[in-house]
C-alpha positions in Angstrom: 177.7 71.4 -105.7 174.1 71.4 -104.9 171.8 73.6 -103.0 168.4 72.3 -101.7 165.0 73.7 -100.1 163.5 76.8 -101.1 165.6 79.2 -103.2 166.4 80.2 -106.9 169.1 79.3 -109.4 170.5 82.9 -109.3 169.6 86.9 -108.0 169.9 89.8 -110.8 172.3 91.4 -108.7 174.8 88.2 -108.9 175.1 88.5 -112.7 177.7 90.2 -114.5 177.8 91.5 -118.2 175.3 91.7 -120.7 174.6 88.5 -121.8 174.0 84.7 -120.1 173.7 81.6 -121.8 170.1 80.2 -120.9 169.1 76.7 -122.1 172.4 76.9 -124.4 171.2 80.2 -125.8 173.5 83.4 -126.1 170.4 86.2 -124.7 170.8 89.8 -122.6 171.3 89.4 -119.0 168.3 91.2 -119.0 165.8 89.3 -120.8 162.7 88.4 -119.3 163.3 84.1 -120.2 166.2 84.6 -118.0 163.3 85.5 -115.0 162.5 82.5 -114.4 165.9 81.7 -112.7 165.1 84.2 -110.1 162.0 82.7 -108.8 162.3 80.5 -105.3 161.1 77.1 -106.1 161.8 73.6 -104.2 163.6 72.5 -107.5 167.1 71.1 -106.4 169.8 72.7 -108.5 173.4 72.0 -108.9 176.1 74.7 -110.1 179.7 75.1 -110.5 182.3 78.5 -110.4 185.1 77.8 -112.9 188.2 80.4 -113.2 188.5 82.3 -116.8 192.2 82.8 -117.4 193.3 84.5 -120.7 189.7 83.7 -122.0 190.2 79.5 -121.4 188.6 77.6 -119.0 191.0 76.1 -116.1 190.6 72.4 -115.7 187.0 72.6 -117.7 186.8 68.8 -117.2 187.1 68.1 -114.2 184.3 71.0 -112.8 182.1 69.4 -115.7 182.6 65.6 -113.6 182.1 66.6 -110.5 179.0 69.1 -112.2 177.6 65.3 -114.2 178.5 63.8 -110.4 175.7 66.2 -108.2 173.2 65.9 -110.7 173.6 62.4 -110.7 172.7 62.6 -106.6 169.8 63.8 -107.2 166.2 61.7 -107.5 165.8 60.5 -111.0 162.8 62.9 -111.5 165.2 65.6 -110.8 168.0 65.3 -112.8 168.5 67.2 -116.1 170.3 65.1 -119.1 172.7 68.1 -120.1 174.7 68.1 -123.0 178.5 68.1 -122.1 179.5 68.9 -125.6 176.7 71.8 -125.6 177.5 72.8 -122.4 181.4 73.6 -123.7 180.6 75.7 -126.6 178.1 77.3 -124.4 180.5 78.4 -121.8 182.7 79.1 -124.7 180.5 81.6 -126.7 179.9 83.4 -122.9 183.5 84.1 -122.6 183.8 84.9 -126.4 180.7 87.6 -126.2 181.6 89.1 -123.1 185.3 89.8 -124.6 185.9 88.1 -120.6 189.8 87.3 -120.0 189.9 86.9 -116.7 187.0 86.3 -113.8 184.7 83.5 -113.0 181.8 81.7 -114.6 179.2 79.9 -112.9 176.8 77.1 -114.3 174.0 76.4 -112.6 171.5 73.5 -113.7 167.8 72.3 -112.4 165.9 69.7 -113.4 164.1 71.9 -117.0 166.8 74.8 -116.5 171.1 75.6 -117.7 172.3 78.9 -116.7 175.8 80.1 -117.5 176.6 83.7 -116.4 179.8 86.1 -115.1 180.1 86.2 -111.4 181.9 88.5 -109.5 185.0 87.4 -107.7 187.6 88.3 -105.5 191.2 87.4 -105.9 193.6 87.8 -102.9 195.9 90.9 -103.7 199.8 90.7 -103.0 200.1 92.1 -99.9 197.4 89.6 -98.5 199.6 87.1 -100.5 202.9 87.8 -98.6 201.3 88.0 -95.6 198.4 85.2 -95.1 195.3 85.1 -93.7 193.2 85.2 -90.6 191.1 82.5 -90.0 188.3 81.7 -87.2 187.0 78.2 -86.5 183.1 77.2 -86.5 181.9 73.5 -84.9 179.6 72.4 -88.0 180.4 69.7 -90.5 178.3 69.6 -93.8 175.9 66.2 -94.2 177.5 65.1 -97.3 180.7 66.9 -97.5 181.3 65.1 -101.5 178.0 67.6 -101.9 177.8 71.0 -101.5 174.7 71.2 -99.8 173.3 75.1 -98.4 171.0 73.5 -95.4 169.7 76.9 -93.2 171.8 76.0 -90.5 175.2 75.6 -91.9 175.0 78.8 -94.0 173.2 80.7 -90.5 176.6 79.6 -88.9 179.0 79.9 -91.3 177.9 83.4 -91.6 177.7 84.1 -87.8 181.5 83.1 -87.4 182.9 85.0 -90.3 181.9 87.6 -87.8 185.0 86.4 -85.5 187.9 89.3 -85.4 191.6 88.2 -84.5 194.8 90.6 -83.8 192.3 93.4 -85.0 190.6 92.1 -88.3 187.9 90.6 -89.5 188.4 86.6 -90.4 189.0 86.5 -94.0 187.7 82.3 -94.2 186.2 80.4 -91.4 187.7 76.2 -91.1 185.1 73.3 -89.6 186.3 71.8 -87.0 184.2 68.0 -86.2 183.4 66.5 -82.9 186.8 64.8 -81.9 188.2 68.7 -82.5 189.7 67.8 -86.2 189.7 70.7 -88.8 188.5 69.3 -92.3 188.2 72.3 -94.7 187.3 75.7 -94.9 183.6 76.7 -95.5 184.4 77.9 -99.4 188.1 76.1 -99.6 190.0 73.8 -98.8 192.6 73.6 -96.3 196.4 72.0 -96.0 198.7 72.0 -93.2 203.0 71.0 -93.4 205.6 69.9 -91.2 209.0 69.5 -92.9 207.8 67.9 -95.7 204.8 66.0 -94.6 201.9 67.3 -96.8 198.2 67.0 -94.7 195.0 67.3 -95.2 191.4 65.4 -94.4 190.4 62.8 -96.5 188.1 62.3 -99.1 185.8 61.3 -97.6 185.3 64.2 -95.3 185.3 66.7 -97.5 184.6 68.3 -100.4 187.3 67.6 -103.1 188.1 70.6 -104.6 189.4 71.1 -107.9 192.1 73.4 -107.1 192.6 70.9 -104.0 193.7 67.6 -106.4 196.1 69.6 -108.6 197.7 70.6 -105.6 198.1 67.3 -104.2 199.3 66.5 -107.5 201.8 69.9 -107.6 203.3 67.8 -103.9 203.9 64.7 -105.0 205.9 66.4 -107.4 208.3 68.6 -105.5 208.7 65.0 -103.4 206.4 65.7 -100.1 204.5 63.1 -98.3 201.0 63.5 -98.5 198.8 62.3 -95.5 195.3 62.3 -95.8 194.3 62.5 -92.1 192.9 65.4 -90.3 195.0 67.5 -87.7 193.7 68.5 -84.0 193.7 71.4 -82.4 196.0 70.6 -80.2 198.4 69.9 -83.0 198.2 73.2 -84.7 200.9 74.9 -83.4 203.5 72.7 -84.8 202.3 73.0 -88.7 202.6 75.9 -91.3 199.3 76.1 -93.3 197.4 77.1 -96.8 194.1 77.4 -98.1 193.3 76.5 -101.7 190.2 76.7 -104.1 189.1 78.3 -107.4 189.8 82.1 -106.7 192.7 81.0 -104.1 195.4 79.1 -105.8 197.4 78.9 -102.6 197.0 81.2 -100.1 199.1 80.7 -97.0 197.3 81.6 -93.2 198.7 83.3 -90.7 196.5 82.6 -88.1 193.8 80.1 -86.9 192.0 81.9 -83.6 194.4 83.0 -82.3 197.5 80.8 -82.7 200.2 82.4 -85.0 201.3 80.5 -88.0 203.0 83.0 -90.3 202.7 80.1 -93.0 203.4 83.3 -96.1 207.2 82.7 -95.5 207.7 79.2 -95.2 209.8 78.0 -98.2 207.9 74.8 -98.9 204.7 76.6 -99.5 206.1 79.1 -101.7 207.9 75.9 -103.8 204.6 74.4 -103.5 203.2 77.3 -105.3 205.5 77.3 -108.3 204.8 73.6 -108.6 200.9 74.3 -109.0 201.3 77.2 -111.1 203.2 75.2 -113.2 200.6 72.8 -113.9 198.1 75.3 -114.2 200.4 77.1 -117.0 200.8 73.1 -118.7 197.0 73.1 -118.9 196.3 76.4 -120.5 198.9 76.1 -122.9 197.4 72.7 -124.0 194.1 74.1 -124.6 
């Protein structure tokens, strides 16, 4: 994920805990060294939030490729030749001297700078759980969606439409929607939508391929569905059930987009769905 134009690799008030790792170095999250992070500079910077659970890193891999993968999309003169074997005992010792068990990291990189600090994160509680979530809809699609890229516009719009309310709350997620009236994802997740036990969602190429997103493609093919990687339409909505997923998310079922009722919490395929990516995620911890 990269952001780009004027802005700084982190704000004090987004740190959490005592200590960061800066330039693979265990220091107080309130050193001055750390300072230079907080300055706004044109440097390009790329970053990644990673899940903690029980102290290990879920899918540590696979954030570090797609991490190595925006750096590499920068110019040359702006990419930084991190160490992926520093960079994992780095994130390691974090999680070790914050005694953290559970939360999220986030590693941010420029082209002379590595910062690895706590962030503060917001799991969906059961009751939002059983019940799903209310979505709104925003016409804006992202320039490279295979890049996280925070261009003025898109985040002034994104911001303006998490502003929508529907059957008297707030929307807790926003989804794109393109020009031919096609959702693609949501603005921080990733979205799915089932009939029976057809399995959609955009393709690669139109998004951006979460982490959370291929394990749960992978969690489908499992339990048998058929996954098709084209978008839905508007117009189509009212015939599917439908989930979010992403890093803080797992999969979170929506009960409405606008305001067209899904109910998507009880549908019995999501909530086998759920068990079959839990299960990988359980697979993966307990190998590592």
């Amino acid at each position: 994920m990269t952001n780009t134009g004027k802005t700084s690799m982190a704000t004090p008030d987004c740190i959490i805990g005592e200590s960061v790792i800066f330039n693979y170095k265990l220091v107080s999250s309130h050193s001055k060294e750390i300072g230079l992070c907080f300055q706004i500079t044109d440097e390009p910077h790329v970053y990644e939030v990673i899940r903690i659970i029980n102290s290990k890193v879920l899918f540590f891999e696979d954030h570090l490729s797609r991490l190595l993968y925006s750096i590499e999309q920068l110019p040359k003169t702006s990419q930084n030749n991190i160490s992926s074997e520093l960079l994992y005992e780095s994130t390691y010792k974090l999680i070790k001297a914050l005694h953290l068990k559970n939360g999220n990291i986030r590693i941010v990189v420029s082209p002379t700078l590595m910062l690895i600090h706590e962030k503060e994160h917001h799991y969906p509680d059961i009751e939002t759980i059983k019940k799903g979530v209310i979505l709104g809809e925003v016409d804006i699609m992202r320039d490279n969606p295979n890049v996280k890229s925070m261009r003025e516009d898109y985040i002034n719009n994104v911001k303006k439409a998490h502003e929508q309310v529907f059957f008297g709350s707030k929307v807790f997620e926003v989804v794109l929607v393109n020009q031919n009236h096609q959702y693609t994802e949501g603005s921080r997740s990733n979205i799915f939508f089932i009939n029976s036990n057809e399995l959609r969602t955009a393709p690669d190429s139109m998004v951006l391929k979460g982490i959370t997103r291929k394990y749960v493609i992978q969690a489908a093919e499992s339990i048998g569905l058929v996954i098709n990687q084209t978008c839905i339409t508007q117009q189509e909505l009212p015939h599917y059930k439908a989930f979010l997923s992403g890093t803080s998310l797992n999969i979170l079922p929506i009960y409405s987009i606008g305001n067209i009722q899904l109910d998507s919490a009880n549908d019995q395929t999501i909530q086998k769905l759920l068990k079959a990516y839990l299960s990988i995620v359980q697979d993966y911890l307990s190998r590592h």
